[in-house]
C-alpha positions in Angstrom: 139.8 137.0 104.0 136.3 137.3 105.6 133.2 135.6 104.5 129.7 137.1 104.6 127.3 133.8 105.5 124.5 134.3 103.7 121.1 134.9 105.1 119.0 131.5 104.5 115.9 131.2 102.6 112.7 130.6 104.2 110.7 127.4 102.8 107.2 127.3 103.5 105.2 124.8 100.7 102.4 122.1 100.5 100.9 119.3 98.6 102.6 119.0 95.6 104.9 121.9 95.0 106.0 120.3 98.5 107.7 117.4 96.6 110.3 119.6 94.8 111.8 119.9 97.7 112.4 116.5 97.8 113.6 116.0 94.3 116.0 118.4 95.2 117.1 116.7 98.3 117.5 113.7 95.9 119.7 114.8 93.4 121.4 116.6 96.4 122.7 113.9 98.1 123.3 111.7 95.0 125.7 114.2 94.1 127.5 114.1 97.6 127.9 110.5 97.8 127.7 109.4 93.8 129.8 112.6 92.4 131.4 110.9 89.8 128.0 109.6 88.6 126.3 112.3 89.0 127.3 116.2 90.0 124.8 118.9 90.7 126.6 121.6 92.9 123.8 123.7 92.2 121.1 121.6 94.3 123.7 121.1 97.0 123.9 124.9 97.4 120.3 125.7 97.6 119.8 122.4 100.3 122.1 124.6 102.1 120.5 128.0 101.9 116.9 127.1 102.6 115.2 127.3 106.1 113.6 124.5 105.9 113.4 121.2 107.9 114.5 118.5 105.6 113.8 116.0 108.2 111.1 114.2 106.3 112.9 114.0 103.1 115.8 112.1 105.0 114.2 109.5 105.8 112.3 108.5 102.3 113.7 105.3 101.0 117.3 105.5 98.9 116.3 104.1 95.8 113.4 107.3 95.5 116.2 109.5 96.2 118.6 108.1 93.4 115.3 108.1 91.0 115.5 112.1 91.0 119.2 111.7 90.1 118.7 109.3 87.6 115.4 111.1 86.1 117.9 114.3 86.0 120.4 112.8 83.9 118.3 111.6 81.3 116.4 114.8 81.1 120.0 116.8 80.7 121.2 114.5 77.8 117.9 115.2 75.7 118.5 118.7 76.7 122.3 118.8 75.2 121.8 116.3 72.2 119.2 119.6 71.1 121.2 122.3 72.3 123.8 120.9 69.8 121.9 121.6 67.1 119.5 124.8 68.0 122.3 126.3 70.4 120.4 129.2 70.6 117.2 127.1 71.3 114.3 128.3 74.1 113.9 125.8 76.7 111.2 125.9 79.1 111.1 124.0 82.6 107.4 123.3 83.1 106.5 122.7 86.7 110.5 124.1 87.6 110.3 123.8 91.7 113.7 123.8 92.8 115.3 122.0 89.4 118.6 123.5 88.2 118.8 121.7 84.8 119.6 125.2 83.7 123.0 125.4 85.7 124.2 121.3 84.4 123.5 122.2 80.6 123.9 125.6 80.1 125.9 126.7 76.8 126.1 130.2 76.7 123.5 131.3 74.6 120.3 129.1 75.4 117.4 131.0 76.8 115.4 129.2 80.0 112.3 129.6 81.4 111.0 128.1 85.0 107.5 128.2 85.0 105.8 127.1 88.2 103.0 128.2 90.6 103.8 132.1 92.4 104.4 130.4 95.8 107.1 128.4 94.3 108.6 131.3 92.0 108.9 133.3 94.7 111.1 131.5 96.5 113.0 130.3 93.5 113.9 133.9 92.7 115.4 134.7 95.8 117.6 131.4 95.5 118.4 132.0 92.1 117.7 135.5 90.9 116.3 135.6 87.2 119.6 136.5 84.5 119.0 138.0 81.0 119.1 134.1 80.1 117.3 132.4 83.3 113.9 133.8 83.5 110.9 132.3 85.8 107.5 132.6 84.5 104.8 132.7 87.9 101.7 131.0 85.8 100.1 127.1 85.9 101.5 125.5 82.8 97.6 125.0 81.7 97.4 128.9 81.4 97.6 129.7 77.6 99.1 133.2 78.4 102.5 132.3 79.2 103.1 130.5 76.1 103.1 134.5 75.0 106.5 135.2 77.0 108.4 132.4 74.9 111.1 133.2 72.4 110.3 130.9 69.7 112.9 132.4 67.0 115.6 129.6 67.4 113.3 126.7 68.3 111.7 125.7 71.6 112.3 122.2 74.2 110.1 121.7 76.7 110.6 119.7 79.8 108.0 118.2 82.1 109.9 116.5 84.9 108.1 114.8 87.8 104.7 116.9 86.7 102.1 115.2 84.6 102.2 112.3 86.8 99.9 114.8 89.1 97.4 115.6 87.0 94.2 114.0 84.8 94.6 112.8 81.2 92.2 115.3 80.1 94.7 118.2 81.6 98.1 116.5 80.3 96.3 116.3 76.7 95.0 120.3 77.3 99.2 120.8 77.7 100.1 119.1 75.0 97.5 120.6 72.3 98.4 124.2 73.8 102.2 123.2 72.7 101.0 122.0 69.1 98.8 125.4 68.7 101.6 128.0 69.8 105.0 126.1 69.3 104.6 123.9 66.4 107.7 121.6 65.6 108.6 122.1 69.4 110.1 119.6 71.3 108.8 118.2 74.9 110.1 115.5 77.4 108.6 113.9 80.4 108.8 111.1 82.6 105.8 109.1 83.0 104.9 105.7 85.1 102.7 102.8 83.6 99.6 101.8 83.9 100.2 98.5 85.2 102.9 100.4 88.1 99.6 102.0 89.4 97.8 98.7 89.3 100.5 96.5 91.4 101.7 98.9 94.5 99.6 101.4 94.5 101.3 104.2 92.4 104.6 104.1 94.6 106.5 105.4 91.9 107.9 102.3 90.3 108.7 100.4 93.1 107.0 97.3 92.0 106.0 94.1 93.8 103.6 91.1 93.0 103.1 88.0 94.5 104.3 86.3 91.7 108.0 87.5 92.3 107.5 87.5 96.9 111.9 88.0 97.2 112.2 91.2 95.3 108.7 92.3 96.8 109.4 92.0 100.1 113.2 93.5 99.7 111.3 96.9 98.1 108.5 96.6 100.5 110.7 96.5 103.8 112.6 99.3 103.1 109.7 101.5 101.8 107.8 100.2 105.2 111.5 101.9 107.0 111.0 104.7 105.4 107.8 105.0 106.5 108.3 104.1 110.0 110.9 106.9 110.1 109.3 109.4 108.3 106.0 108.5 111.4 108.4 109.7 114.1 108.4 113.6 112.9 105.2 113.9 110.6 103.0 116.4 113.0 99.1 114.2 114.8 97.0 116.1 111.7 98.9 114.6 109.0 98.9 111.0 110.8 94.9 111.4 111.1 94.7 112.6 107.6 96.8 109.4 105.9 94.9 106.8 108.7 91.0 108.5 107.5 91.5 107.7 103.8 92.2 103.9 104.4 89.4 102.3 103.6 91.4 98.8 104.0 89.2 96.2 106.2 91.0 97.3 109.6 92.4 100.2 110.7 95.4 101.2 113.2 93.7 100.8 116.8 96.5 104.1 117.4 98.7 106.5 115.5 101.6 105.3 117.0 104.2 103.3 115.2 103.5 99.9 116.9 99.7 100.8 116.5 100.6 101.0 113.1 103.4 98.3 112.4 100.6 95.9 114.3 97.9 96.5 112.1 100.2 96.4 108.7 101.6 92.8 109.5 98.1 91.8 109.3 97.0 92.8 105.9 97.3 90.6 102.7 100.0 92.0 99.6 96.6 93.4 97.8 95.7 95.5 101.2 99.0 96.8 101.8 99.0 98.4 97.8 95.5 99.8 99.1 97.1 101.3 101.8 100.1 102.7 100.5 98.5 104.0 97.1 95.3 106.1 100.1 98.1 107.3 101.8 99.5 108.9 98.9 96.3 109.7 97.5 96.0 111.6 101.3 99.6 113.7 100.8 98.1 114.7 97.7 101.0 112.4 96.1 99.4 109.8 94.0 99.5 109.4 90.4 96.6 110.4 88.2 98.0 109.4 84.9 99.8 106.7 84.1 100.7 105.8 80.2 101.7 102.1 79.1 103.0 103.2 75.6 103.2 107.0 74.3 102.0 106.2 70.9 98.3 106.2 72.4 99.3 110.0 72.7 99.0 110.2 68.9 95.4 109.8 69.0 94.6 113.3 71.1 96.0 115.3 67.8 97.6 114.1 64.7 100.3 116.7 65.3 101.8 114.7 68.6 104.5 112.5 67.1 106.7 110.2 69.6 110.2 110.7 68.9 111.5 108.4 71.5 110.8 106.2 74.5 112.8 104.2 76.9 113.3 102.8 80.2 113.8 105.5 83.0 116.8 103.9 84.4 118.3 103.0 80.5 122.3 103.7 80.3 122.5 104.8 83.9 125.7 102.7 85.3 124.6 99.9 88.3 127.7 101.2 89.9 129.1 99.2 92.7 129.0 102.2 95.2 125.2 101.8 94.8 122.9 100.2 97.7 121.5 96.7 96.7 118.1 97.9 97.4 118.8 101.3 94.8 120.0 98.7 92.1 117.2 96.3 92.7 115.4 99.0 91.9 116.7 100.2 88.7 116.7 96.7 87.6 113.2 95.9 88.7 111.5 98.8 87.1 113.2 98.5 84.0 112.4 94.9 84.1 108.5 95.6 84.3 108.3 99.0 82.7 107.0 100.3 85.2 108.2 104.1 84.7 109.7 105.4 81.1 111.0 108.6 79.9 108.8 109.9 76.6 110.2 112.2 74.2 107.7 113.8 71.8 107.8 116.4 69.2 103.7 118.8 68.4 
């Protein structure tokens, strides 16, 4: 029997559709080396298809790797507990990328809708080609007109993973009082980091250290700083002069090569080194912009917002052995502090 490869996808994105490509490289390579945990053949097939240079994404730290995993399973079980009871339910990915929630939880008779920017749809459809189920909306999700291509007959879940974090209160509260005026009753869940999270590394995306705690700090720290350091060897001179330009820490790098850059790090204080690592973010157009200590504060945008539920990101997700010590330091640190949550509200 002969085999037709087929032809690869070519992958060509910035800024923050950019980092769908790495939550898909996450959940990828959870499934291949956590499979029992955790099984998503569909984000192991498209890794395969695309052209594109995953390089970079191999070398981010493990434990923000597992987080897209982890995030993934939590969103699906939300996603089935209301399936089973509106089985016939809309649900809409907001922000979709490369997610493939759709191929985990499908039932049969759900309807989906990925709804992302045109330069991300139009990859998306030539990975996976729209279905009479499956169907990609090419809008912003603050763009009242695709609320208009819903089918809102047998209920409607909405799903906001790894989005809001991107954008201004004002905006996420725009998104939320478009759901409450065209899908009353509906159903939304999101993943969000706290306010203190921003305030004590710089927005790295729960990570979490203080001088209060230096062990767990400097476990985190190192292997975010390997990451780094790795990630330095590929990442082409513009991008290096863009992240070393928005320091505005007390010193800067003498270079742009790693030992200019490893020199110049070991000097800074705990506080400097969150400066630095929340402006380089802030540079990759990665940083968070909104950050939410307890959802209930939602309620005051619109007395229609109601919070059905919110927990820990990392809640019922098993520490399993197989894990790295630095990926279940992790879990258990952020859960620890709060420092990220999933939020599950009904408009």
């Amino acid at each position: 029997m002969i085999y037709l490869q087929q032809t690869k996808i070519k992958v060509n994105l910035r800024g923050i559709p950019q980092t769908s490509l790495l939550t898909l490289y996450g959940r990828a390579k959870t499934s291949k080396e956590q499979s029992s945990m955790f099984n998503d053949a569909k984000a192991v097939e498209l890794v395969e298809r695309m052209d594109y240079d995953f390089s970079t994404e191999e070398t981010i730290a493990d434990y923000l790797l597992f987080a897209s995993a982890a995030r993934a399973m939590q969103f699906d079980d939300r996603i089935k507990a209301y399936i089973a009871e509106h089985p016939c339910a809309s649900v809409v990915n907001l922000g979709a990328g490369f997610e493939t929630e759709f191929y985990r939880v499908d039932n049969g008779t759900i309807h989906w809708y990925d709804l992302d920017l045109p330069e991300v749809i139009e990859v998306r459809k030539q990975l996976l080609p729209e279905t009479d189920r499956a169907m990609c909306i090419s809008k912003s999700f603050l763009d009242p007109s695709w609320c208009q291509e819903i089918n809102t007959e047998n209920g409607v879940f909405v799903i906001a993973c790894g989005l809001l974090r991107y954008f201004e209160e004002a905006k996420v509260r725009q998104l939320f009082l478009l759901l409450a005026d065209n899908f009353p009753g509906c159903e939304i869940v999101f993943d969000i980091e706290s306010k203190s999270s921003g305030d004590a590394d710089g927005g790295g995306y729960g990570a979490g250290w203080s001088d209060s705690e230096p062990e767990k700090r400097d476990v985190m720290l190192a292997e975010r700083i390997e990451s780094l350091k790795n990630a330095w060897k590929i990442i082409p001179q513009n991008l290096k002069d863009k992240m070393l330009s928005a320091l505005s820490t007390p010193t800067k790098p003498h270079g742009t090569e790693w030992n200019d850059i490893e020199a110049w790090w070991n000097q800074l204080g705990a506080r400097e080194k969150s400066m630095a690592m929340r402006e380089f973010g802030i540079s990759l157009g990665i940083a968070s912009r909104w950050a939410l200590d307890d959802a209930k504060e939602m309620t005051k945008w619109d007395n229609r917002i109601t919070v059905i539920d919110q927990f820990l990101f990392f809640k019922n997700i098993p520490r399993s052995p197989s894990l790295s010590m630095s990926v279940i330091q992790f879990m258990d640190y952020t859960d620890e502090k709060g420092r990220m949550k999933i939020v599950h509200v009904k408009v």
